[in-house]
C-alpha positions in Angstrom: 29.2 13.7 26.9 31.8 10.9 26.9 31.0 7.4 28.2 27.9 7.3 27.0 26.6 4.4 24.7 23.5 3.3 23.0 21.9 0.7 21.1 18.6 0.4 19.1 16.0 -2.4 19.5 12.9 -4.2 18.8 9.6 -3.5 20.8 5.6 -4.5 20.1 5.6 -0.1 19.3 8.7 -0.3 17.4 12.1 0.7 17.1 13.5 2.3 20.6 16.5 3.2 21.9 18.0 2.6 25.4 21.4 4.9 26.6 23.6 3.7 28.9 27.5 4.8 30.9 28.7 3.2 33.6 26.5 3.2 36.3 23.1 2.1 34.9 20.6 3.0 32.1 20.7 7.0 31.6 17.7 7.4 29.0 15.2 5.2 27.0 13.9 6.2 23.4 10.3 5.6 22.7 10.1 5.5 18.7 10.0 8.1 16.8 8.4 7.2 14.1 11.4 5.6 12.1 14.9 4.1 13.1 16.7 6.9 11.6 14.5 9.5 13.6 14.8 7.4 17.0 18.5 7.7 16.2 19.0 11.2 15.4 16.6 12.2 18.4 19.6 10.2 20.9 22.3 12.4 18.9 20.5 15.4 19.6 20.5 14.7 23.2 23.4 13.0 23.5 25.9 14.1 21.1 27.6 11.9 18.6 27.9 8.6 20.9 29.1 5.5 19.7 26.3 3.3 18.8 27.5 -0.5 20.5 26.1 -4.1 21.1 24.9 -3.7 24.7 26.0 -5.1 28.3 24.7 -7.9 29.9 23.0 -5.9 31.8 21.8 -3.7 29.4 20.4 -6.3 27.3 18.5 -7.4 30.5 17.0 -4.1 31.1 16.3 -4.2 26.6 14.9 -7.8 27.5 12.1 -6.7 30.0 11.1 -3.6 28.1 10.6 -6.1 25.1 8.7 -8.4 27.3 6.9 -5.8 28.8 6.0 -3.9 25.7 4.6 -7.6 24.1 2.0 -7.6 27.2 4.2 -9.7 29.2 4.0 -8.6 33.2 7.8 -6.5 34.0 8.1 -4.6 36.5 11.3 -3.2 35.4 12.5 -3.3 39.0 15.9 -5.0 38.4 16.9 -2.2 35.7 19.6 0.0 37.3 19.1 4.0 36.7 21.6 6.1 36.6 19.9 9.3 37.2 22.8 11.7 38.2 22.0 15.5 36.9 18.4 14.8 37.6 16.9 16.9 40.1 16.2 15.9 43.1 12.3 16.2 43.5 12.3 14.3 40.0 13.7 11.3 41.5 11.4 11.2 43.9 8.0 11.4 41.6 10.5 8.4 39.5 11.0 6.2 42.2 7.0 6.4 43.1 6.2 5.9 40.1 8.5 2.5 39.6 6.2 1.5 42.3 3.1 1.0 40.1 2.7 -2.4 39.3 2.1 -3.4 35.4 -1.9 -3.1 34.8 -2.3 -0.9 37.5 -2.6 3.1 38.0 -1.9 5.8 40.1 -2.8 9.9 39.6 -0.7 12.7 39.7 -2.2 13.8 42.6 -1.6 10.2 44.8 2.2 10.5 43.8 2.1 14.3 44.9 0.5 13.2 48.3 3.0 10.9 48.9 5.7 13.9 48.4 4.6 16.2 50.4 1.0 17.5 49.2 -1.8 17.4 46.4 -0.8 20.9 45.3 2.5 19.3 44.2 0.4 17.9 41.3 1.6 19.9 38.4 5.7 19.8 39.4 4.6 15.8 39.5 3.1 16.2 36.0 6.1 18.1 34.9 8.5 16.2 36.2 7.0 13.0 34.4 7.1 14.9 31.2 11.1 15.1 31.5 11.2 11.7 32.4 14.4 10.0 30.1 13.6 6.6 30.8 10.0 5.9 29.9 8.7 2.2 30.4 11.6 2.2 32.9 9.7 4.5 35.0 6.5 3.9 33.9 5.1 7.7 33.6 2.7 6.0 30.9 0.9 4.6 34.3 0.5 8.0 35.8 -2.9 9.6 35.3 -5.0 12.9 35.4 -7.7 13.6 38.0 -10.5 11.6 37.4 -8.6 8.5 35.9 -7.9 10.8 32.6 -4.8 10.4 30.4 -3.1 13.3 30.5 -0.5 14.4 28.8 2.5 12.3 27.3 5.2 13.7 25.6 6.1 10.7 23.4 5.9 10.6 19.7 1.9 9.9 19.2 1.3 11.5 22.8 -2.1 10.1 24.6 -2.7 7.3 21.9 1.0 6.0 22.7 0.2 6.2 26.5 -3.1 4.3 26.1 -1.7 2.2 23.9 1.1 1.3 26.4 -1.9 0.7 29.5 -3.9 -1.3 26.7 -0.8 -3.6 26.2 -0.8 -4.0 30.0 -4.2 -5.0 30.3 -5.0 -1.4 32.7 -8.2 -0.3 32.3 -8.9 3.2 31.4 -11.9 4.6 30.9 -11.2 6.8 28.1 -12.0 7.5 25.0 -9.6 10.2 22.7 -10.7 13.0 21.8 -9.6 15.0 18.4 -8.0 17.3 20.8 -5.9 14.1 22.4 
């Protein structure tokens, strides 16, 4: 994958890592635990890409996640994707959920209404769970029936995600199980 470049940063969770090419911000890197792990889990996605100061605009996009991660209100709206090779109905359930405002909610289900029907629920849940630019596209704001978690496919799954809600100040009425 040539073109591609990435950079690792600072956040209130820890160390992440944002990818970008040309046309816009291609995946963001919740930590993994350690720098060396964030690191190695871009190279196994990405290949051996050069590791580089970012762009301007990158370091905008870096900016707001930082902000945004430190309980600061971002929308994230101003970041440009570059989405290309992801499917189609993915985009879709991404670009709903960029909608959600910082603080706030939506379920799986209100995002598969606005696609088409509630029994698009588990694609919307699925699709979320391949998202490559978490925070970006806020999956973290996406909830189960009945104002649940879910699931969340980031290092430290559910905690992480209400974690990331607690740093917005959303309220969640939830309370982790063993199980989570």
């Amino acid at each position: 994958m040539t073109g591609y470049r990435f950079a690792i940063f600072d956040t209130a969770l820890g160390r992440c890592g944002v990818v970008w090419g040309e046309r816009g911000i291609n995946a963001v890197q919740l930590p993994m635990g350690s720098e060396d792990k964030t690191r190695g889990r871009i190279r196994q996605r990405y290949g051996d890409i050069a590791e580089l100061p970012p762009t301007a605009a990158v370091q905008s996009a870096i900016d707001g996640i930082v902000e945004l991660l430190a309980g600061k209100p971002n929308d994230l709206s101003d970041v440009v994707l570059d989405l290309d090779g992801v499917p189609e109905f993915h985009r879709g359930v991404y670009d709903i959920a960029r909608t959600i405002p910082p603080g706030k909610t939506m379920t799986y289900g209100d995002i598969a209404k606005r696609l088409g029907g509630v029994e698009l629920s588990r694609d919307v849940g699925q699709a979320l769970g391949r998202n490559p630019c978490p925070v970006v596209v806020p999956c973290h704001r996406v909830l189960a029936a009945g104002d649940k978690p879910g699931g969340f496919s980031a290092n430290g799954g559910v905690i992480t995600k209400l974690k990331m809600l607690e740093i917005e100040g959303a309220v969640v009425n939830y309370t982790p199980s063993l199980f989570d």
